[in-house]
Every structure is written in structure tokens, then in C-alpha cells.
N, C-alpha and C positions, 0 to 999 in steps of 0.2 A: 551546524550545531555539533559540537565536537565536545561532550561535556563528561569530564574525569569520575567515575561514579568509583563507590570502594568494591571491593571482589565480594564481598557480603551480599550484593546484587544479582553475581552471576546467574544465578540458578531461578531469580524471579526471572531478568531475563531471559532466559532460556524457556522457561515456561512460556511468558508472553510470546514470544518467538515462535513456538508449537503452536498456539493457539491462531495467532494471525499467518500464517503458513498453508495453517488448514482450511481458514476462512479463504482465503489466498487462491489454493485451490478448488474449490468449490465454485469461487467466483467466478475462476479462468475453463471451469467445465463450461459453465453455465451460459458465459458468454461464444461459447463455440456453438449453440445451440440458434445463434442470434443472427439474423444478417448483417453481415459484416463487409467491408472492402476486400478486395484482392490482395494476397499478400498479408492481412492482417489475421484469419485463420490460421496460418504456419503458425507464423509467429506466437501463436494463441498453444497450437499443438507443443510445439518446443518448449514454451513457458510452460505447459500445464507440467512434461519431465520434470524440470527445474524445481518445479513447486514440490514434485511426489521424491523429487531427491534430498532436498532441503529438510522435508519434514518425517524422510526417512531419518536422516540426520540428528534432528535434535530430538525424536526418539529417541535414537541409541545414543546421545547424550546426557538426557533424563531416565532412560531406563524405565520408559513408561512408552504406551499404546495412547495414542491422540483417539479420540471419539469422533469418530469423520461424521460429516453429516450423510444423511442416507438422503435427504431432498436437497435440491440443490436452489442454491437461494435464486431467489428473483432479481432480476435485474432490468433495467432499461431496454427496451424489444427498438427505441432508435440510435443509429449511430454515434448521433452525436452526443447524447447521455449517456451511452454504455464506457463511450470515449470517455468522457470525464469522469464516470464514477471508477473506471480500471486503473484511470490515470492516476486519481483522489487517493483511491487504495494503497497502488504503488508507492507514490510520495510519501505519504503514513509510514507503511514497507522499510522505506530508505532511512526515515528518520531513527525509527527503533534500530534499523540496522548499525546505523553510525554508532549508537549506543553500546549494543555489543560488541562490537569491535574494538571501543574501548576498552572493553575489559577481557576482550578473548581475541585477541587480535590475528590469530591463528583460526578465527572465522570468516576471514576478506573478502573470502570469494563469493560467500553469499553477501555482501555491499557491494560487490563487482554486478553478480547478478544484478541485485536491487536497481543499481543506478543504470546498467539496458534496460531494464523494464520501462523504468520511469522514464528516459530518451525517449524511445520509442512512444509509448504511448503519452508523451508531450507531443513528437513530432506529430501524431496521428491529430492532437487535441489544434496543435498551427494550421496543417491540414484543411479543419474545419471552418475557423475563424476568419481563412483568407476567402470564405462566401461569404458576400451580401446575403443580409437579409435575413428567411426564415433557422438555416442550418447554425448560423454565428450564435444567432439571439437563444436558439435552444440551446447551443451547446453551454453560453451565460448562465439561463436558469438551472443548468442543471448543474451548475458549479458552484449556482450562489445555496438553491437547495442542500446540494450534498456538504457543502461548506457549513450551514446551518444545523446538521447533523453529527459533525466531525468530534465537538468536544466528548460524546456520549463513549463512542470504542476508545478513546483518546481517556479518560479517566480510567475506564477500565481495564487497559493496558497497564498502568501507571498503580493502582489498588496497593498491589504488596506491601508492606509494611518496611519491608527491607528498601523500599523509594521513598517513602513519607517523608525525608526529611528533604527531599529534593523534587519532590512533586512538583510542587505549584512552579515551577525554577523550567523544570522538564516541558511540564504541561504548556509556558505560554513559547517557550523555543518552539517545541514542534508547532503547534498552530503559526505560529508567526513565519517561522520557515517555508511551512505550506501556502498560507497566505501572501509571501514571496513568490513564491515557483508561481500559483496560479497566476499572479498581476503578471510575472514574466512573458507566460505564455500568453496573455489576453484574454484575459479569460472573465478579467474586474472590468475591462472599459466598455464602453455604452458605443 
């Protein structure tokens, strides 16, 4: 999804961008808190930087202070739903990212990021899927659930008025996009 938006957008973008950065963050504390596989706590530590750099960033892009959350959200306490719901997030991540790159293309590096993140926690989601049985089938409902929840931050992203005339356009690319990646990884078949 690589879609031309006008410079008029910049700055919701960049909003949106603070906002999900910080959710972002929050998630990647929260999930450090969770039992996880080996190797996937680093990976979790070094992401959480990335996130506290990024959102350093479009602070001082916006010229405004994000409102961190002081609780950190709930998340999934099994691997294999915290897998998809970090994975879920990520994707989401990447999409908006493409978007601003569009029009600030002098931001890459945060879609460099974006698209590690999302690797990785696919690879982690393959991982899964190659069990028989109880681990595959959770790791499913927990994709079709959070799948079932996506257009909700996914509108709310999208709000500004400065998108309204590209919403609904925006709106079914991302979903559809994500709706791609998951079927990629296995995450739609029985």
C-alpha cells in the first residue's frame, strides 16, 4: 500500500504516528512482563529503545509531549496470542508507516524499523503454526479475535479530517493488507 496522500496530511500523520508509538510502547513493556521464548525478550528490550526513540522523535517533530500511559495495557499472559497480538500491532505499524514515508520520506528509518518488527514477530507467529494441535489453533483464534477488533484503532487512526477524503480508500488497503500478511503467515487456515 503505497498511497500518494497531499502534504496537508503531514501533521495528522505525525500525530497518528505519536499516538500509536506510544500505544507501541506500552505494549512492548507490557509484553516483557509475559513469559516468553528465548531470544524473544532481547528482541523485546531493543524494540522497547526503538519505540522510546521514535516517539522521542515525533515529539520533537510535533513540538508536543505524548501522554504516556502510567498502566500498562493488558495483553495476552500465552505465547501464542501475545505472538499475534504484537505481530497484529506491528502490521498496523508498518502500514501507517508506509503512509508517512510518503510524504516525509526523510522518515525510512522508522519503516526500516517497522518492517524488523513485523519479520520478526511473523517469524515468531511461523514458529507457532508449525505445532500440531493446541498452540496452532490458539495462535488462529487469537488472530481471528484480534482481526475482529482491528477496524476500531484503524478508524481512529484515520479521524482527521485532513484524511476524510481518503479514508474509506485508506481504511479498506490497510485491513486488506493485513488480512494478506496474516493468510501469508497461516494464520486464516484450519
Amino acid at each position: 500500500m503505497t498511497r500518494q496522500l497531499p502534504h496537508t496530511s503531514e501533521r495528522a500523520l505525525l500525530e497518528q504516528f505519536l499516538k500509536a508509538e506510544s500505544m507501541a510502547l506500552s505494549l512492548v513493556r507490557s509484553a516483557q512482563a509475559q513469559d516468553v521464548p528465548p531470544g524473544v525478550l532481547a528482541f523485546l528490550r531493543r524494540h522497547e529503545e526503538e519505540e522510546d526513540r521514535h516517539l522521542q522523535q515525533f515529539e520533537q517533530l510535533l513540538g508536543t509531549i505524548s501522554r504516556g500511559r502510567m498502566a500498562l495495557p493488558r495483553v495476552p499472559s500465552q505465547w501464542q496470542g501475545l505472538a499475534v497480538h504484537l505481530y497484529g500491532y506491528e502490521a498496523l505499524g508498518l502500514q501507517f508507516a508506509k503512509l508517512l514515508v510518503a510524504v516525509r520520506p526523510d522518515l525510512s528509518s522508522i519503516l526500516n524499523d517497522e518492517e524488523v518488527h513485523v519479520v520478526f514477530f511473523e517469524n515468531e507467529v511461523r514458529k507457532i503454526l508449525l505445532h500440531d494441535g493446541s498452540l496452532a489453533e490458539g495462535a488462529r483464534q487469537a488472530a481471528r479475535a484480534w482481526r475482529r477488533r482491528l477496524p476500531r484503532p484503524v478508524d481512529r487512526y484515520l479521524h482527521d479530517e485532513n484524511l476524510a477524503l481518503f479514508r474509506d480508500g485508506l481504511r479498506r488497503s490497510i485491513l486488506d493488507a493485513i488480512d494478506e500478511r496474516f493468510a501469508a503467515a497461516g494464520l486464516y487456515s484450519t
